[in-house]
Every structure is written in C-alpha cells, then in structure tokens.
PyMOL Python script that loads the backbone (N, CA, C, O; Angstrom):
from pymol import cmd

cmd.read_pdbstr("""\
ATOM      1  N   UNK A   1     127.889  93.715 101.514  1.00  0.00           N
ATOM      2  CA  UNK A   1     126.887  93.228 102.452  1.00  0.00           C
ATOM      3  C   UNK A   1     125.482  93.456 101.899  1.00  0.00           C
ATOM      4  O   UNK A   1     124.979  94.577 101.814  1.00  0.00           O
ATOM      5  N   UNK A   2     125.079  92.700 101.651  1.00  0.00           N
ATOM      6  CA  UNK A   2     123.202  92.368 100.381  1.00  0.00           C
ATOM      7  C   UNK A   2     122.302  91.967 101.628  1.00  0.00           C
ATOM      8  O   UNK A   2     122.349  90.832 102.103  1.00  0.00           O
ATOM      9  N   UNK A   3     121.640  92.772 102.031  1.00  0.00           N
ATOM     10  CA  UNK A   3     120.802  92.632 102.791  1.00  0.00           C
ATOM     11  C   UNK A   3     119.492  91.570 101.920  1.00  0.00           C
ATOM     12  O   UNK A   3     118.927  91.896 100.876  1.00  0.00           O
ATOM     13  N   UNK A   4     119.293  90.477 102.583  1.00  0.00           N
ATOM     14  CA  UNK A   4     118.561  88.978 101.889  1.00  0.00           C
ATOM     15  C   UNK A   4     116.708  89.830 102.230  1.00  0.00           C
ATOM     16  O   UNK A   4     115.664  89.224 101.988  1.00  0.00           O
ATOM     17  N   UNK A   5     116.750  91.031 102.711  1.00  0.00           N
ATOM     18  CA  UNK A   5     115.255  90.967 103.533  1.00  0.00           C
ATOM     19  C   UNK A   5     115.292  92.468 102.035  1.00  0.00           C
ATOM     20  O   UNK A   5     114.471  93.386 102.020  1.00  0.00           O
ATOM     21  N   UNK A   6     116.246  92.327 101.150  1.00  0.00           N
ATOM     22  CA  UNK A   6     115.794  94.260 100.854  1.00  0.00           C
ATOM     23  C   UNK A   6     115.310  93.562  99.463  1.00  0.00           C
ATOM     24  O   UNK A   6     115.773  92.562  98.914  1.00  0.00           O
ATOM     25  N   UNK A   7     113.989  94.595  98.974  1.00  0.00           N
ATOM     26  CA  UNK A   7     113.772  94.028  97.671  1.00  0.00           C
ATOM     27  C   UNK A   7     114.450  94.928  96.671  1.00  0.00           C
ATOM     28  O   UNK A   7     115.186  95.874  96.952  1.00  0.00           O
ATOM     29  N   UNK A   8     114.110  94.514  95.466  1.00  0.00           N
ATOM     30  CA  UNK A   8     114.572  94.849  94.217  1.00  0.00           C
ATOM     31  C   UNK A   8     113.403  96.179  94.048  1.00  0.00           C
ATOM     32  O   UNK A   8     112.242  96.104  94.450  1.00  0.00           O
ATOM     33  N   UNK A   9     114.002  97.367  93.372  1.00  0.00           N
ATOM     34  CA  UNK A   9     113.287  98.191  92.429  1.00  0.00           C
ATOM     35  C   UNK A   9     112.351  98.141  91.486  1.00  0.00           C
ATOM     36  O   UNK A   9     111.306  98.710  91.170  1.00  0.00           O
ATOM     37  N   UNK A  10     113.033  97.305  91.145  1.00  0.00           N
ATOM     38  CA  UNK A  10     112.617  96.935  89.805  1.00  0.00           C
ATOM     39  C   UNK A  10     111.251  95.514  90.274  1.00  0.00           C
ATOM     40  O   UNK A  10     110.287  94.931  89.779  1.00  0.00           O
ATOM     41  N   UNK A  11     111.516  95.534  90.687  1.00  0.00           N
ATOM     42  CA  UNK A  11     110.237  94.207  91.419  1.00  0.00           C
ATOM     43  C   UNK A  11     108.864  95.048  91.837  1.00  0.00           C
ATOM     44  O   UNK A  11     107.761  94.534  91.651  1.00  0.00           O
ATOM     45  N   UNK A  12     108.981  96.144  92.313  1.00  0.00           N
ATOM     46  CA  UNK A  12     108.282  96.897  93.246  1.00  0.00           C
ATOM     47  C   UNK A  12     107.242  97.559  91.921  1.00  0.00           C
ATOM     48  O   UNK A  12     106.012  97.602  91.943  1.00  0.00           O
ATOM     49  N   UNK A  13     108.299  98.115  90.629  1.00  0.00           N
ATOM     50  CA  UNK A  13     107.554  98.799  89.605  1.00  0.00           C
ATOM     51  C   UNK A  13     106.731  97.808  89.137  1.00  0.00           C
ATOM     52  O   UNK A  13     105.542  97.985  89.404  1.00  0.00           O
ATOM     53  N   UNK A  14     107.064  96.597  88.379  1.00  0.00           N
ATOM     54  CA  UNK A  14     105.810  95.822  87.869  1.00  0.00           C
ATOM     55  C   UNK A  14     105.214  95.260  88.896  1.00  0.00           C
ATOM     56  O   UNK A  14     104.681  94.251  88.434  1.00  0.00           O
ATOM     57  N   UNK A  15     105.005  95.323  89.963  1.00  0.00           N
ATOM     58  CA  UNK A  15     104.328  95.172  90.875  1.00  0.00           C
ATOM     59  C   UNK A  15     102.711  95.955  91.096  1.00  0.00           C
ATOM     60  O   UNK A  15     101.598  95.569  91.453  1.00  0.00           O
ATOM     61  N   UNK A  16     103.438  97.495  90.578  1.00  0.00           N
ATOM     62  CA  UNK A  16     102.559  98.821  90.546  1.00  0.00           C
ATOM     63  C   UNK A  16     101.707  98.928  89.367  1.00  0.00           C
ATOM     64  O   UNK A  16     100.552  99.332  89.238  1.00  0.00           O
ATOM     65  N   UNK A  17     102.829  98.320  88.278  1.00  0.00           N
ATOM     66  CA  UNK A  17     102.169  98.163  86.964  1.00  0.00           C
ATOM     67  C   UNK A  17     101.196  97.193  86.453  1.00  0.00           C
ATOM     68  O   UNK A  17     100.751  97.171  85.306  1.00  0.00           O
ATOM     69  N   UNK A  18     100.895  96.358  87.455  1.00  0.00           N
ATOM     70  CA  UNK A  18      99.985  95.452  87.173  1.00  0.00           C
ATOM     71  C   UNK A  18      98.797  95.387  87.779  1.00  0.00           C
ATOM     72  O   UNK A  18      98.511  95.777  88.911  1.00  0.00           O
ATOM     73  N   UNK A  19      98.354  95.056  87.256  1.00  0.00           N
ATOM     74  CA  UNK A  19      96.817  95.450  88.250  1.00  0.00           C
ATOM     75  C   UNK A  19      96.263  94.022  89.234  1.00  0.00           C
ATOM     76  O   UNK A  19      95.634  93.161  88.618  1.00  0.00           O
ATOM     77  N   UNK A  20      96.463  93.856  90.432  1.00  0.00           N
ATOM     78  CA  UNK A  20      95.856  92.608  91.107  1.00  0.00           C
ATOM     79  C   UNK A  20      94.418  91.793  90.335  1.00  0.00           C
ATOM     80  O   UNK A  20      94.198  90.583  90.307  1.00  0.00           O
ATOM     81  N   UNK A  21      93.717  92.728  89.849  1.00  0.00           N
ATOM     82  CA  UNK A  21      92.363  92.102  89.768  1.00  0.00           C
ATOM     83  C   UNK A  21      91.765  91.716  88.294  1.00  0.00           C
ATOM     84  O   UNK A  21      90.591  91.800  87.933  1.00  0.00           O
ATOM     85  N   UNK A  22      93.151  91.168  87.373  1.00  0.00           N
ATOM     86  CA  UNK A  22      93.355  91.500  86.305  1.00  0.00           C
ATOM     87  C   UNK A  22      91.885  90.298  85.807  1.00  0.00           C
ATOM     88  O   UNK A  22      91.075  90.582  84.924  1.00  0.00           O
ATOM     89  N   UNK A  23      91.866  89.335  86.410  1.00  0.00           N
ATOM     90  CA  UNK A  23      91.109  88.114  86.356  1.00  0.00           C
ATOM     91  C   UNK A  23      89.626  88.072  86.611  1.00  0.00           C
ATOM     92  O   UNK A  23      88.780  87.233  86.303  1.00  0.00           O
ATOM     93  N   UNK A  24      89.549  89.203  87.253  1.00  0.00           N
ATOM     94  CA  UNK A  24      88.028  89.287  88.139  1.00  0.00           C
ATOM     95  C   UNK A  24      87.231  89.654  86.792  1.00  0.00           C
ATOM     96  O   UNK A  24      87.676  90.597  86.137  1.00  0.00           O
ATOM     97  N   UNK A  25      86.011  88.939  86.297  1.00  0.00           N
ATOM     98  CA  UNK A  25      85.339  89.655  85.828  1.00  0.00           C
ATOM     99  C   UNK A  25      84.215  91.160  86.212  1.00  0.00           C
ATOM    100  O   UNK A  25      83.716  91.230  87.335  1.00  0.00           O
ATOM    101  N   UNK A  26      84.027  91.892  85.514  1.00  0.00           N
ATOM    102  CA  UNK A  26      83.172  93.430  85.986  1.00  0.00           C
ATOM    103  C   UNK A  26      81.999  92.554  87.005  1.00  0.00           C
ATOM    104  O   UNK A  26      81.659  92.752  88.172  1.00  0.00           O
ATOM    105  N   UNK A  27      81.583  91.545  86.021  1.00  0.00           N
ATOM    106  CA  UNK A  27      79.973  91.298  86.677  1.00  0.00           C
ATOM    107  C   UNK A  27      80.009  90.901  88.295  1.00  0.00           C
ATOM    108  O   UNK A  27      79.214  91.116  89.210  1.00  0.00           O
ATOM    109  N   UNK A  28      81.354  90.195  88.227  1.00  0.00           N
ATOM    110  CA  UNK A  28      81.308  89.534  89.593  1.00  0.00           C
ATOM    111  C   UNK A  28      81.889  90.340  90.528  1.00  0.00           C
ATOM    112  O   UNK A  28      82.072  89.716  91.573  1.00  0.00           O
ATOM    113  N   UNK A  29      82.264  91.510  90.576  1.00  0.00           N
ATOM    114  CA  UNK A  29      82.745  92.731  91.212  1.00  0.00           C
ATOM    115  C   UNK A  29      81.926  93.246  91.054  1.00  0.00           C
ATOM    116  O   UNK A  29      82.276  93.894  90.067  1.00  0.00           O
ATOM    117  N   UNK A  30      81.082  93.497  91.229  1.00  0.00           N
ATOM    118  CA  UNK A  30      79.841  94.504  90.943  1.00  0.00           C
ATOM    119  C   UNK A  30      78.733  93.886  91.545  1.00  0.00           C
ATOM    120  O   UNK A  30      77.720  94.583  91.604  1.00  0.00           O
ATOM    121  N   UNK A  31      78.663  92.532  92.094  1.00  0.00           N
ATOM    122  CA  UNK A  31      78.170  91.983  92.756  1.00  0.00           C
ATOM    123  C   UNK A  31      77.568  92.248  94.002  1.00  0.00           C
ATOM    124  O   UNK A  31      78.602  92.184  94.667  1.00  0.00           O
ATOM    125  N   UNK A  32      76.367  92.588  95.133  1.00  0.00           N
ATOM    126  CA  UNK A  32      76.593  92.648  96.259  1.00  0.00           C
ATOM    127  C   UNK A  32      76.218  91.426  96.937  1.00  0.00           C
ATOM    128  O   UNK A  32      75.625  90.469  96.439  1.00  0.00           O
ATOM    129  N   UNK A  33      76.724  91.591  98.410  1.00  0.00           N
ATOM    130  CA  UNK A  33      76.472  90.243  98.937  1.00  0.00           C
ATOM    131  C   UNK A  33      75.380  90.813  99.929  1.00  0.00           C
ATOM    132  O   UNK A  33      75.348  91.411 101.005  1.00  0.00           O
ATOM    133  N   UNK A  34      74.677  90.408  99.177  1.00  0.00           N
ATOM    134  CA  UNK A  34      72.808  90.529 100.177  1.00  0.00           C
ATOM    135  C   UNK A  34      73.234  90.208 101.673  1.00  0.00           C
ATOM    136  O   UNK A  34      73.064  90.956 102.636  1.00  0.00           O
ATOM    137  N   UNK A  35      73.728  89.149 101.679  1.00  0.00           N
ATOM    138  CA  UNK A  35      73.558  88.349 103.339  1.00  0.00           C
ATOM    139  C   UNK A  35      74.576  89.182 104.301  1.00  0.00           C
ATOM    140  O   UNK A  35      74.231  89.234 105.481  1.00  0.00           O
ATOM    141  N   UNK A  36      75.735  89.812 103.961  1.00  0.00           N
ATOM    142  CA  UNK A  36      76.353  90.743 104.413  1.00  0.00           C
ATOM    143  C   UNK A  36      75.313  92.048 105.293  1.00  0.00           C
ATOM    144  O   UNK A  36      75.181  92.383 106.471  1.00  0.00           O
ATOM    145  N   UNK A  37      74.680  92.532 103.878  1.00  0.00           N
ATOM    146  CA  UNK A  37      73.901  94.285 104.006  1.00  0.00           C
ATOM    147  C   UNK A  37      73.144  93.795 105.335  1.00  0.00           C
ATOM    148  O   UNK A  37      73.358  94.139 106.498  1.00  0.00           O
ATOM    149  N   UNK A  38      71.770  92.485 104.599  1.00  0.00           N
ATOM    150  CA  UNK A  38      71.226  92.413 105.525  1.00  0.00           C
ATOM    151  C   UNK A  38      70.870  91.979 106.897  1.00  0.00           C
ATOM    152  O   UNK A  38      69.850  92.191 107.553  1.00  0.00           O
ATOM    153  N   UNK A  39      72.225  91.156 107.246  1.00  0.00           N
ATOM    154  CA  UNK A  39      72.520  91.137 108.282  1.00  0.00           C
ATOM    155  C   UNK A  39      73.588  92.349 109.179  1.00  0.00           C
ATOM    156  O   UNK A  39      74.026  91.955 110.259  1.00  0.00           O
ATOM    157  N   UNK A  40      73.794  93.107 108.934  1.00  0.00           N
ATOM    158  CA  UNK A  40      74.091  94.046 109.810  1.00  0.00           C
ATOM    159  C   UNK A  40      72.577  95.176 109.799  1.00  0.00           C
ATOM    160  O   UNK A  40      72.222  95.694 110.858  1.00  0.00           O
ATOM    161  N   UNK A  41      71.905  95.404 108.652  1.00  0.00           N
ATOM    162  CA  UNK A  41      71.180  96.125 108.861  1.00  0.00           C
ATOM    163  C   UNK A  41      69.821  95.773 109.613  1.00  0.00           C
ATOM    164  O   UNK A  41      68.874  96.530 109.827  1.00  0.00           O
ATOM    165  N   UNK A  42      70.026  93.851 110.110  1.00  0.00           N
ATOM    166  CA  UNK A  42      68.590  93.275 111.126  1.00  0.00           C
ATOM    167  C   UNK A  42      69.657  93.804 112.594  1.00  0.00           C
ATOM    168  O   UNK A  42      69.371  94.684 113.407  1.00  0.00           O
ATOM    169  N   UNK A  43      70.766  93.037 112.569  1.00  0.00           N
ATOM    170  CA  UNK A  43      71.256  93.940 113.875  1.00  0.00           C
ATOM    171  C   UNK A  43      71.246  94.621 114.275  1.00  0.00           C
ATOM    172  O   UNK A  43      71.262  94.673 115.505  1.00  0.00           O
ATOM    173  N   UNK A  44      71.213  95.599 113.528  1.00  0.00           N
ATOM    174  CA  UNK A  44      70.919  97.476 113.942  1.00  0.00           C
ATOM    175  C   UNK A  44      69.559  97.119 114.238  1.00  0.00           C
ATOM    176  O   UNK A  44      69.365  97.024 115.450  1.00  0.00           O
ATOM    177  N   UNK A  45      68.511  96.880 113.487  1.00  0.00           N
ATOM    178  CA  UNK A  45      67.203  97.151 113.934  1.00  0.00           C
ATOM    179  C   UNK A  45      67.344  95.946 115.013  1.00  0.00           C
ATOM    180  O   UNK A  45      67.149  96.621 116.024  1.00  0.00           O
ATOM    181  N   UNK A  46      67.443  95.313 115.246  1.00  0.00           N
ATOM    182  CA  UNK A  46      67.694  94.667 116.416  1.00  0.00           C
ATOM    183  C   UNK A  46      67.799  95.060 117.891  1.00  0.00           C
ATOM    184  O   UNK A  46      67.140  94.714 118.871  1.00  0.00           O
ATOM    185  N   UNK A  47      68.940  95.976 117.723  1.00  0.00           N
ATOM    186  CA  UNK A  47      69.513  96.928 119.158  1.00  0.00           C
ATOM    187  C   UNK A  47      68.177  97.537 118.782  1.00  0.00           C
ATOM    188  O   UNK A  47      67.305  96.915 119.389  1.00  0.00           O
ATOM    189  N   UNK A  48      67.772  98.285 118.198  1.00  0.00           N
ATOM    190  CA  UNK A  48      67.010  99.095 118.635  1.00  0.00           C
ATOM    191  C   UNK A  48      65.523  99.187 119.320  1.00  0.00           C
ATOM    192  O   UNK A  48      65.048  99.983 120.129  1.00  0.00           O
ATOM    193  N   UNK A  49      64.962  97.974 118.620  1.00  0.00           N
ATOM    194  CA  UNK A  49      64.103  96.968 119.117  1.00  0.00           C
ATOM    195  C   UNK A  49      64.360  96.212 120.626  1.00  0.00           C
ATOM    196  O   UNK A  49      63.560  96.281 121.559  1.00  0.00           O
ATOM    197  N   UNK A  50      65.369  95.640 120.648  1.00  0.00           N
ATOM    198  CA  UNK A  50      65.913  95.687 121.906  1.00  0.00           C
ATOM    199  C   UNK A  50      65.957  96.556 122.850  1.00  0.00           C
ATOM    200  O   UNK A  50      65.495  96.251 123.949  1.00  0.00           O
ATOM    201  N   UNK A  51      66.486  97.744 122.643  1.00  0.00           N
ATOM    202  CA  UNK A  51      66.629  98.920 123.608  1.00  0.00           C
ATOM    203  C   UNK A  51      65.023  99.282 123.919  1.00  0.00           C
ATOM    204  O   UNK A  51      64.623  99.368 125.080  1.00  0.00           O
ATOM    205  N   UNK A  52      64.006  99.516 122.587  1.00  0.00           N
ATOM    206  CA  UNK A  52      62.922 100.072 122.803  1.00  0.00           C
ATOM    207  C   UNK A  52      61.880  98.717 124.106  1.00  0.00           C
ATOM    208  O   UNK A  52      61.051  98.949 124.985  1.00  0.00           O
ATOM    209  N   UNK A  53      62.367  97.660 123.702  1.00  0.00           N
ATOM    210  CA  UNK A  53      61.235  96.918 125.186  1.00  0.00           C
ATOM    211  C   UNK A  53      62.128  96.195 126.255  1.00  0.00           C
ATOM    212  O   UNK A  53      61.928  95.034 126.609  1.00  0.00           O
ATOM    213  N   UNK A  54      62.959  96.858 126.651  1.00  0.00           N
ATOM    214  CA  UNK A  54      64.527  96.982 127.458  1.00  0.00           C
ATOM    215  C   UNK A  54      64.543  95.073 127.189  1.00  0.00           C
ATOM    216  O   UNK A  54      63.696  94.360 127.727  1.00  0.00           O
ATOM    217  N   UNK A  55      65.315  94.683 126.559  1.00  0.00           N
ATOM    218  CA  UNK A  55      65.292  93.318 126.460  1.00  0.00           C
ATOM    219  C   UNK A  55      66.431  93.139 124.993  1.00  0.00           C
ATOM    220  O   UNK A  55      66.060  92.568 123.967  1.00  0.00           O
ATOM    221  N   UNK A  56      67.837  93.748 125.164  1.00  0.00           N
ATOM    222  CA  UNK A  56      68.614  94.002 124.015  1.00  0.00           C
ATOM    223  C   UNK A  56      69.591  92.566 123.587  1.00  0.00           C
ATOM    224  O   UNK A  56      70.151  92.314 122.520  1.00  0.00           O
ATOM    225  N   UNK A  57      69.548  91.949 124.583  1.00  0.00           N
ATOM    226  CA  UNK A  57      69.861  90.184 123.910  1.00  0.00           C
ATOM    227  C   UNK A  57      68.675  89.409 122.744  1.00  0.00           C
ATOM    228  O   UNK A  57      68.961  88.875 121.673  1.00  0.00           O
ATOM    229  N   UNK A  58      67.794  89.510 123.145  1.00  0.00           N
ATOM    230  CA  UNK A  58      66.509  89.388 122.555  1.00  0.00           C
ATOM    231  C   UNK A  58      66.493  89.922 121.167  1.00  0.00           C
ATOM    232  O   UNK A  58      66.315  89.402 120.065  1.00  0.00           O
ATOM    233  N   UNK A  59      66.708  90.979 121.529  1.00  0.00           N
ATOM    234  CA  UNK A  59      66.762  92.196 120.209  1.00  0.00           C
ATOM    235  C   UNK A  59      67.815  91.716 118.994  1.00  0.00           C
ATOM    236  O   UNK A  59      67.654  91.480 117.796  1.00  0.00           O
ATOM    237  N   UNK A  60      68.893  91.690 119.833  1.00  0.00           N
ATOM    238  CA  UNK A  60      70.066  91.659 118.922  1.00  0.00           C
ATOM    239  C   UNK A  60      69.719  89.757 118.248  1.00  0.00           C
ATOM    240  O   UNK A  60      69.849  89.678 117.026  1.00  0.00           O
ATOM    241  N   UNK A  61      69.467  88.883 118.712  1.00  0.00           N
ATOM    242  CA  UNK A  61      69.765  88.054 118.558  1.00  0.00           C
ATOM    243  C   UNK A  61      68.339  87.619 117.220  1.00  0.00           C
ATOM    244  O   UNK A  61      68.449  86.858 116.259  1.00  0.00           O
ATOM    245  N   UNK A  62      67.293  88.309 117.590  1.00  0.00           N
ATOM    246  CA  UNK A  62      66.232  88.155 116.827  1.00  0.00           C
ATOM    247  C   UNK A  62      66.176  89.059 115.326  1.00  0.00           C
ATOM    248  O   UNK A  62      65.606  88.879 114.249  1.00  0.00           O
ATOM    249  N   UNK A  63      67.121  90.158 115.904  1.00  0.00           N
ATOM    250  CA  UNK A  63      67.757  90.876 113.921  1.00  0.00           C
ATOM    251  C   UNK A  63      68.459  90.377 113.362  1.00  0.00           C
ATOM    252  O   UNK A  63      68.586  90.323 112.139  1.00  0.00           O
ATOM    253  N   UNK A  64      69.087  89.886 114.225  1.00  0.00           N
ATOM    254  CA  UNK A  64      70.738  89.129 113.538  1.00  0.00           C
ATOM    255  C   UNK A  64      69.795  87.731 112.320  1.00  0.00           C
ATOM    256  O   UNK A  64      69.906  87.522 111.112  1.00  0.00           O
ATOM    257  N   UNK A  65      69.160  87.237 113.122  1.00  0.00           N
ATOM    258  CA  UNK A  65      68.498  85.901 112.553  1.00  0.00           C
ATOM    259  C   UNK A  65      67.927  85.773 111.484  1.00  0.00           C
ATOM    260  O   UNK A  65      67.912  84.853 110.667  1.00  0.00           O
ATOM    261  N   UNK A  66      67.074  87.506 111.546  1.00  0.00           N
ATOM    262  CA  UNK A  66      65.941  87.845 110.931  1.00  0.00           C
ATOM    263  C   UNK A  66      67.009  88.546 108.831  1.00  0.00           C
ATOM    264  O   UNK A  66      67.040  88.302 107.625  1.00  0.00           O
ATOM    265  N   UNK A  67      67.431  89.196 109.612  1.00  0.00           N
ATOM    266  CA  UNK A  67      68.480  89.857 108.770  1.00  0.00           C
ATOM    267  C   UNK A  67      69.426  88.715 107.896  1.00  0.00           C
ATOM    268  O   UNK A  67      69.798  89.093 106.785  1.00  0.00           O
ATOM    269  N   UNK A  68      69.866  87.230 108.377  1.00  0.00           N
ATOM    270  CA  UNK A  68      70.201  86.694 107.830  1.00  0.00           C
ATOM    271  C   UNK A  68      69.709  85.499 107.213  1.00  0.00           C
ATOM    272  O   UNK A  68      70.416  84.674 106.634  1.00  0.00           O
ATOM    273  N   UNK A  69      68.378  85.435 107.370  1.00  0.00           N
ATOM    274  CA  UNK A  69      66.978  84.918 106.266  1.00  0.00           C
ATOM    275  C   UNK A  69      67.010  85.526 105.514  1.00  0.00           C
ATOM    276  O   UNK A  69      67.157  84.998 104.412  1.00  0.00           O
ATOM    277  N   UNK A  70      66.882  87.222 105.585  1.00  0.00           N
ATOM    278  CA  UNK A  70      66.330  87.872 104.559  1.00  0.00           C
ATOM    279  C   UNK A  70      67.228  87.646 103.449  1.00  0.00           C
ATOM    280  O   UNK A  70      66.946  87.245 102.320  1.00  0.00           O
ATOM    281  N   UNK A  71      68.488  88.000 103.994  1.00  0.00           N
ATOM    282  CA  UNK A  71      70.024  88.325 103.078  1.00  0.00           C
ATOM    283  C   UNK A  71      70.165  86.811 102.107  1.00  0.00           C
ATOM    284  O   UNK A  71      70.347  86.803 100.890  1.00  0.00           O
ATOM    285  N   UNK A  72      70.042  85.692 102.903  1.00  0.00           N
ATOM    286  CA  UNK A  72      70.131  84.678 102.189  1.00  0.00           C
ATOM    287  C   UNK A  72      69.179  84.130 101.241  1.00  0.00           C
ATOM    288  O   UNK A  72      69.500  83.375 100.322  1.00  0.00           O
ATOM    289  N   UNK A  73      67.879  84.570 101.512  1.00  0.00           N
ATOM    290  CA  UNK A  73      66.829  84.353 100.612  1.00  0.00           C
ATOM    291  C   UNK A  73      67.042  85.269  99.306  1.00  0.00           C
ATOM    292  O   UNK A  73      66.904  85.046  98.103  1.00  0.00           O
ATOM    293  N   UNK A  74      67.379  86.225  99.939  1.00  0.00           N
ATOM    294  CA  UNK A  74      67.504  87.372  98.410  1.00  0.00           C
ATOM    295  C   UNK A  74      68.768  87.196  97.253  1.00  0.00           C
ATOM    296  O   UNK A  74      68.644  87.449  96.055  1.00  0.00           O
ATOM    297  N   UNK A  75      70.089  86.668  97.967  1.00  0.00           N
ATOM    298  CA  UNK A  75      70.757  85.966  97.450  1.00  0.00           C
ATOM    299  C   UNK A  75      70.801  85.248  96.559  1.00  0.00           C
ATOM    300  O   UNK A  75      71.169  85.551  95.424  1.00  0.00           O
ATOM    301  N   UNK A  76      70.325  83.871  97.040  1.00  0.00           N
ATOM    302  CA  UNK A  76      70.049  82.541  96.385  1.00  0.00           C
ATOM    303  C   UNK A  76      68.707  82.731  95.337  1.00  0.00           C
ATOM    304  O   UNK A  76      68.343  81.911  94.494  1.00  0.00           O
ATOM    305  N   UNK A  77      68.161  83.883  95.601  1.00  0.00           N
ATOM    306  CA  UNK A  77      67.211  84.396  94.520  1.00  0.00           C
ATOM    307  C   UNK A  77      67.373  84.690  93.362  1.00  0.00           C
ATOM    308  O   UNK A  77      66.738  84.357  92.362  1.00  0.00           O
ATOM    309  N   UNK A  78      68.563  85.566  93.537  1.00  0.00           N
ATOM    310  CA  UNK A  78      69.458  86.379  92.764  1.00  0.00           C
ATOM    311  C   UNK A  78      70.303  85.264  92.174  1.00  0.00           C
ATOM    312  O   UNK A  78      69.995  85.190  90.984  1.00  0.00           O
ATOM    313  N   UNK A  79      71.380  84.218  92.523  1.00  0.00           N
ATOM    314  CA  UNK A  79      72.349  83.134  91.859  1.00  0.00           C
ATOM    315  C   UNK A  79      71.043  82.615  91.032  1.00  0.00           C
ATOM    316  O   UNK A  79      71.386  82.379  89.874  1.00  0.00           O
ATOM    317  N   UNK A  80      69.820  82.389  91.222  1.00  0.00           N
ATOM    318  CA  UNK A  80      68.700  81.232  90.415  1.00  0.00           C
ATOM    319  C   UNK A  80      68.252  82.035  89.091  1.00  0.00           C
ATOM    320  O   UNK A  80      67.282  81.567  88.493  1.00  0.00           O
ATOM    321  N   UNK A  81      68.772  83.032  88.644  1.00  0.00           N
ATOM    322  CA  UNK A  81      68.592  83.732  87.833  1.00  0.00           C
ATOM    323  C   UNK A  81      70.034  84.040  86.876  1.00  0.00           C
ATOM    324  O   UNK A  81      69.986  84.814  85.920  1.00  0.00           O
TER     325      UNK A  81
END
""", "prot")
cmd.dss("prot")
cmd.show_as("cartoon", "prot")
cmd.util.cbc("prot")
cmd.orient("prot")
C-alpha cells in the first residue's frame, strides 16, 4: 500500500541541496524598494499627524499619498541611473 500523497527522500535532499535563488543576481537582491519604506513610513507619520489635530482619516490618507510620491520618485530616480 504506496501512499500517492508520501514523497520520496531522496527528492526532499536535493531539494535542500539546492539553493532556490540560484538565478537572482547579488545586485538585484540587494535592491530596496523605496516605494515600499516610504510608504509605510508617510503612514506612520500620517497617524500621527492625524492623531495630533484629531482628524486621523485625513492624516492617514495624506501620508499614505505623501509617502508614495516620495517612494516612487526616489525609485524611478534610482532605475534612470
């Protein structure tokens, strides 16, 4: 009775032995994604801005925006080079 769902051993080792990211070059792993950082870090200042003139829709919605100008400008700055 061969269970169809069980794997092989031997499947599992070169599995371990290989490295997923064999393809990736260093440069492009090493990369950051601006528009990521700086949009969570306008959100944060966002809430807080928000909280400070009690008006936290406002807040949040005006970091978020702000944060993802910045991120994308710095970006596409960065690819033009």
């Amino acid at each position: 009775m061969d269970n169809p769902n069980k794997t092989d051993n031997k499947d599992l080792e070169e599995s371990l032995s290989q490295p997923d990211d064999e393809n990736i070059d260093e440069d492009e792993a090493s990369e950051t994604n601006y528009t990521g950082v700086f949009l969570s870090i306008g959100t944060g200042l966002g809430v807080a801005y928000g909280t400070m003139f009690d008006n936290l829709a406002m807040g949040i919605s005006l970091g978020t925006a702000l944060g993802l100008m910045i991120g994308a400008v710095i970006e596409s700055s960065k690819k033009k080079k």
